[in-house]
DRENKE-185038 format. One record per residue: x, y negated, z negated of N, C-alpha, C, O in turn; residue in three letters. Coordinates in steps of 0.1 Angstrom, whole numbers, plus 5000, padded with zeros to 4 digits. Last residue first. Example, Ala and Ser with C-alpha at 12.3 -4.5 7.8 and 13.67 -1.06 7.14 Angstrom:
<nodes>
512850224929513750114929512950004921513449894920ser/513250574922512350454922513250334922514250334915ala/
</nodes>
This chain:
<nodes>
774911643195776411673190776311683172777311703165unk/772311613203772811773204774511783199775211883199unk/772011413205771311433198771611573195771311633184unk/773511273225773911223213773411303201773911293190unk/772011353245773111403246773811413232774411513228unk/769811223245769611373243771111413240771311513232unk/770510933248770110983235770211143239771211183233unk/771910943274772310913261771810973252772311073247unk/769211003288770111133289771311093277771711193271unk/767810783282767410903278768011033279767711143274unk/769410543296769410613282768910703276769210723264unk/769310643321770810673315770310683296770610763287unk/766810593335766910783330768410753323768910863319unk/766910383347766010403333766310543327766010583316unk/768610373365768910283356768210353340768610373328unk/767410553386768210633378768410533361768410583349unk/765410383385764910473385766010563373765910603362unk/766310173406765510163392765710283381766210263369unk/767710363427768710263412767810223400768110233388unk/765210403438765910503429767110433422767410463410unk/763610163446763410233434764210353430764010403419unk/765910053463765809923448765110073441765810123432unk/765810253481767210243473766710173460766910213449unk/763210173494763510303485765210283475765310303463unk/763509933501762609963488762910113483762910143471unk/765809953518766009873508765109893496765509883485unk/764110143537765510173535765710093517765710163507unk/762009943542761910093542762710163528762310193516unk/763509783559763009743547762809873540763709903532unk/764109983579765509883572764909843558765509863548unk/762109993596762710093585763710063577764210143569unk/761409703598760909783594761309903587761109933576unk/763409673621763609613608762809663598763309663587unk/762809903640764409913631764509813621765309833612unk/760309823648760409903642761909943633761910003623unk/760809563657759809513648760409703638760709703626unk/762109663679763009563677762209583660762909613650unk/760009753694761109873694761909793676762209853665unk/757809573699757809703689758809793687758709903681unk/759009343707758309353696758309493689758709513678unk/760009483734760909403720760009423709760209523701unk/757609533743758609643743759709553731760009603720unk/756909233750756009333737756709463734756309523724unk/758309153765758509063751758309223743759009283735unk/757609313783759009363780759209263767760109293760unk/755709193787755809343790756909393780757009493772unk/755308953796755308983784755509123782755509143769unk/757208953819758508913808757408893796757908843785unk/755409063838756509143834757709073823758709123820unk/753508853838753208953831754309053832754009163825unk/755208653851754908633837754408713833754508713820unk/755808783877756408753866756708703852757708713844unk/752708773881753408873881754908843871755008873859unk/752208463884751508563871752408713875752708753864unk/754908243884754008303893753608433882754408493875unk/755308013853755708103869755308203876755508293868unk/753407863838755207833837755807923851756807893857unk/751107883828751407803840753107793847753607743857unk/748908113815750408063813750307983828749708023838unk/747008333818746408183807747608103809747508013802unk/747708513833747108433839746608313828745908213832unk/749108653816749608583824748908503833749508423841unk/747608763794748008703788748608563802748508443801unk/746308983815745908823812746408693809746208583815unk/748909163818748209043829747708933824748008813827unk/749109253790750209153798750009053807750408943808unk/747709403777747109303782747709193785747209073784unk/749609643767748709663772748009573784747809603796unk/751609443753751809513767750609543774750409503785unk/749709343730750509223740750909323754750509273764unk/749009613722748109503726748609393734748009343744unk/751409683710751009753721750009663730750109633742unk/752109453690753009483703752009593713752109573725unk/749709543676749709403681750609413690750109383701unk/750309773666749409763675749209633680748509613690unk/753009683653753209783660751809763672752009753684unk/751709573630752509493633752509593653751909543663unk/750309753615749309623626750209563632749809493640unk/752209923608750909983619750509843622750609823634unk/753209743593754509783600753409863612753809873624unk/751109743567751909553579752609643590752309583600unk/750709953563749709913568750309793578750209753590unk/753510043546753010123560751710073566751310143576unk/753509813532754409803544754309903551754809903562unk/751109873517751009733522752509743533752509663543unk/752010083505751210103509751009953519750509973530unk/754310053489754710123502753510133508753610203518unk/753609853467754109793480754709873493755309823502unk/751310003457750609943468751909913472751909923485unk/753910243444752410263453751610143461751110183472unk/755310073429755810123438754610163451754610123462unk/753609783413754109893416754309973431753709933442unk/753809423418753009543418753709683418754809673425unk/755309193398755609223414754509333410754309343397unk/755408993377754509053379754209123395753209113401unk/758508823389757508873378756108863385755608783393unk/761208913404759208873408758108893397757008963397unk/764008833406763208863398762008833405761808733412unk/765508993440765708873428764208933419763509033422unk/766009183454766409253444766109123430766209133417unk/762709263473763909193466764309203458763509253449unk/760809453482762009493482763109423478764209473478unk/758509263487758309443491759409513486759309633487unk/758609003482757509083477757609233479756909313473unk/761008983504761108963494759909033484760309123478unk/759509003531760409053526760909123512761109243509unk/757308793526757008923524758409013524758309113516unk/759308553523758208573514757808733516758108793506unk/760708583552761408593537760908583529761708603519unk/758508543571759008673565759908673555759808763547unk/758208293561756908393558757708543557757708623548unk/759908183570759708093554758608263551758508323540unk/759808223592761108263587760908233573761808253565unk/757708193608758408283612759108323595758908423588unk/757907863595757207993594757308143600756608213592unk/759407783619759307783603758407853599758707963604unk/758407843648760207913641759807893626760008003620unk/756107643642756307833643757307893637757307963627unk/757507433644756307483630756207633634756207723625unk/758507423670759507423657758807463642759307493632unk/756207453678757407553684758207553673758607653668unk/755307193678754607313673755607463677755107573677unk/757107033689757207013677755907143668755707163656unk/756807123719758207113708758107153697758507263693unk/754507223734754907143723756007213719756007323715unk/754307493750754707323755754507233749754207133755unk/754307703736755207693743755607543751756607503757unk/752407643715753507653710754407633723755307543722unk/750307663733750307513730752207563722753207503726unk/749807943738750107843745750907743741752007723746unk/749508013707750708043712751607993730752707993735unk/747007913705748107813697749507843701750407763701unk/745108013714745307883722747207853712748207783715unk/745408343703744908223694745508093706746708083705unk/746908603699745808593698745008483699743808513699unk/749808473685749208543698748308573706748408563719unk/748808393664749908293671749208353683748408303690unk/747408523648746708423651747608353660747208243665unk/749008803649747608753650747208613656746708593667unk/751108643629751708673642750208683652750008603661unk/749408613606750108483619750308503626749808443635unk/749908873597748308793601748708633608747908553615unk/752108923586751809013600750708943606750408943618unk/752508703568753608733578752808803587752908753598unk/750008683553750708523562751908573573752108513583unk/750008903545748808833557749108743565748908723577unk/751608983533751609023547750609003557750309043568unk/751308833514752808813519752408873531752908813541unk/749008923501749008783503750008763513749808663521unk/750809163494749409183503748809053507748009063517unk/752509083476752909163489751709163498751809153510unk/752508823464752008923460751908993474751108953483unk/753408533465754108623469753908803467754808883468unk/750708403462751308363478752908503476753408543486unk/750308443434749308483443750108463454750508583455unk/753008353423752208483422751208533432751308643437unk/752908083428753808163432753308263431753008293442unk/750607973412750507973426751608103436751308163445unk/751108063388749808123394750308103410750508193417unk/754708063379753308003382752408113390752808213396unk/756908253373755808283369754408183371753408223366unk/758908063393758308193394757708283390757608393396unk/758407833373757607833383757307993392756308023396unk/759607943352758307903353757807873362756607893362unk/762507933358761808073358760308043357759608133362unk/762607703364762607813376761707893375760807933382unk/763207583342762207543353761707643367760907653376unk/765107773329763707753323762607703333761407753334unk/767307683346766907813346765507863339764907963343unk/767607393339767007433350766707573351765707593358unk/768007413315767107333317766307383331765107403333unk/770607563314769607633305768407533308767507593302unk/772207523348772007473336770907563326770207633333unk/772407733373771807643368771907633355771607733349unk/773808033381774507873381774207783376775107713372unk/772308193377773208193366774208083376775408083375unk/769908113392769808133376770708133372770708063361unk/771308163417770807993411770608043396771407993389unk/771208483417772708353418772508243414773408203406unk/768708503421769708533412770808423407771108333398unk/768008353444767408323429768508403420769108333412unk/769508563460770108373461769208323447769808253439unk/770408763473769908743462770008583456770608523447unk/770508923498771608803493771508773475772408773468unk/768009003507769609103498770508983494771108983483unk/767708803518766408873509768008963497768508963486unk/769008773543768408673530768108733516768408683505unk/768609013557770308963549769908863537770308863525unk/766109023560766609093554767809083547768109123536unk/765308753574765008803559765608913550765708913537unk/766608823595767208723594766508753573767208773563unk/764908993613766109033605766808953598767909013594unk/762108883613762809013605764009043601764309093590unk/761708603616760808673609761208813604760808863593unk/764308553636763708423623763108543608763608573597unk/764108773652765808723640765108633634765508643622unk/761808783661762608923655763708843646764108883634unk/761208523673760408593664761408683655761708653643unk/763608513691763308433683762308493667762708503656unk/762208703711763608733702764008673692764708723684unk/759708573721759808723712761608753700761908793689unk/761108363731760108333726759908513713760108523701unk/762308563753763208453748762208413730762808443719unk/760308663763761008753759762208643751762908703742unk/758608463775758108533766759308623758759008653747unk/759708113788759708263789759608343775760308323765unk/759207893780758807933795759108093795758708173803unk/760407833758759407743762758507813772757307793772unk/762807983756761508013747760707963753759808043755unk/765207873768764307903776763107963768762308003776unk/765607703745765507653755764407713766763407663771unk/766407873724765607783718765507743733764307783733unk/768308033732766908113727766007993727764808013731unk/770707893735770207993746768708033740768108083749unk/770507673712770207613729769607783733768407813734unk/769707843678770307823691770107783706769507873712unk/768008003666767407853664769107793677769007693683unk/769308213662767208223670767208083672766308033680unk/771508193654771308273668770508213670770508143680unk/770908093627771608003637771508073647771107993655unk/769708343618769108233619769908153632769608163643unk/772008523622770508593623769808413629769508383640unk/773608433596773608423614772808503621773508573629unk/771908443571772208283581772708293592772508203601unk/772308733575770908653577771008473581770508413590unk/775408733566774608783581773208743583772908713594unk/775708573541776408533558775408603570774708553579unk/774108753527773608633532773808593542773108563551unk/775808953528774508983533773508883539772708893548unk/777608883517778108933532776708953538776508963550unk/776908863493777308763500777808783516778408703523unk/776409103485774909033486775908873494775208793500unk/779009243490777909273496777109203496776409223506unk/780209143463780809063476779409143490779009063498unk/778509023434778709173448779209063458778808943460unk/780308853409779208893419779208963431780208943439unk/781108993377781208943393780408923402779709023404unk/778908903351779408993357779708953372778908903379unk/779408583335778708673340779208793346780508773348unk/781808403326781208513317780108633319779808733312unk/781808213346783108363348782908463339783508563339unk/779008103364780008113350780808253351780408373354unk/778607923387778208083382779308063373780408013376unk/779507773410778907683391778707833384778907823372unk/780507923433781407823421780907773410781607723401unk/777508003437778908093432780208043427780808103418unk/776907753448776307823435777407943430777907943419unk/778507723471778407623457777607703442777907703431unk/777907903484779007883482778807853465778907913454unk/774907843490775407933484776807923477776807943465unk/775407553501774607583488775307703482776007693473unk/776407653524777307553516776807583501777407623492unk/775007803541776507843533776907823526777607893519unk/772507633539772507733538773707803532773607863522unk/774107423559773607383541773107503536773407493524unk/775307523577776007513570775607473554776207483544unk/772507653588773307733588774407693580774807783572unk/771907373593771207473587771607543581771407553569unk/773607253612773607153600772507293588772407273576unk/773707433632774707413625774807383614775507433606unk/771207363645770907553640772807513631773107603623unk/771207113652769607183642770507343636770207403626unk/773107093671773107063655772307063648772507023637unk/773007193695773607283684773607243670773807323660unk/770107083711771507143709772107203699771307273693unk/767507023720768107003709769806993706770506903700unk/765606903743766806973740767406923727767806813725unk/
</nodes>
């Protein structure tokens, strides 16, 4: 038992940071959206929920506890993150030293290849695969400390693919609009048959589990896996939602000066 001060002390260095960066942000910059900061608040409580005694406790023994966890670490919890825009924010807090170190690393090779949407959705939809799929999602439930390497990842992975598909922060060399709607209608179908797959094959799943009579354990994966895909599908169109909007603000952004110039051109 943990208690409250894993998902407190997170949630407040998480606030705090931000906070703080918005106090070094120079008053010569443009204001900052009180929405990307209302955005963040709601993804750090997304987090502190999943990582909470009521979720974190009975997860161990029960699938639908274990499932809801997944949904706020790995989906919705990225989404408020991801809009927050928090690289942003650190560039125009950080010194000209550090804004240089940054920006080089989010042009390193390695960052590149691990946030390239299709690398991003291996590690995020192709885990969930191997968690489920795999001795490991036993062992997650009676090890602690592989429970807590899950939750991390959950949430380090979906805020990597999140972000590759729809962040508003900088991604140099992100891909065009075509593969990353093409890589989030392929992640959002395997995501989707993997929940049918968990209901489908609820029994077995219950006879590999020790935690309470197999009937009961195949009605709480039943109903994980009814989470998974109802729950998997509203975060899903949410991202959806965010990549379309990032490309038509693109979009209009680039059509202002060509309707300047024509305009300018005809007086």
């Amino acid at each position: 038992m943990t208690g409250w001060w894993v998902p407190a002390l997170l949630g407040g260095a998480l606030i705090g940071g931000y906070g703080w960066a918005l106090f070094l942000r120079p008053s010569t910059l443009p204001k900052w959206s009180l929405w990307r900061t209302l955005a963040w608040t709601a993804g750090v409580l997304a987090v502190v929920i999943a990582l909470s005694p009521p979720l974190v406790e009975p997860a161990h023994h029960d699938h639908r506890y274990h499932m809801a966890q997944h949904l706020f670490l790995g989906m919705y919890a990225p989404l408020g993150l991801v809009l927050g825009a928090p690289l942003t924010l650190l560039l125009g807090a950080l010194p000209r030293r550090g804004q240089l170190g940054l920006t080089r690393l989010l042009r390193s090779g390695p960052v590149h290849a691990v946030s390239h949407p299709i690398s991003a959705a291996v590690l995020n939809i192709g885990g969930m695969f191997v968690l489920y799929l795999t001795p490991l999602y036993t062992i997650s439930m009676e090890r602690q400390e592989i429970h807590w390497l899950v939750l991390a990842h959950f949430l380090l992975a979906g805020y990597l693919y999140t972000w590759s598909i729809a962040g508003p922060d900088p991604a140099p060399r992100r891909p065009g609009m075509a593969t990353r709607v093409t890589v989030l209608i392929l992640a959002a179908g395997a995501h989707a048959f993997l929940a049918k797959f968990l209901y489908a094959n609820s029994a077995q799943f219950a006879d590999g589990h020790g935690h309470s009579h197999s009937h009961d354990e195949a009605a709480s994966m039943e109903a994980a896996a009814q989470w998974m895909y109802y729950g998997g599908d509203i975060a899903e169109v949410a991202l959806a939602v965010m990549l379309f909007s990032w490309w038509y603000r693109r979009r209009k952004s680039s059509q202002k000066p060509a309707s300047a110039l024509a305009t300018a051109s005809t007086r």
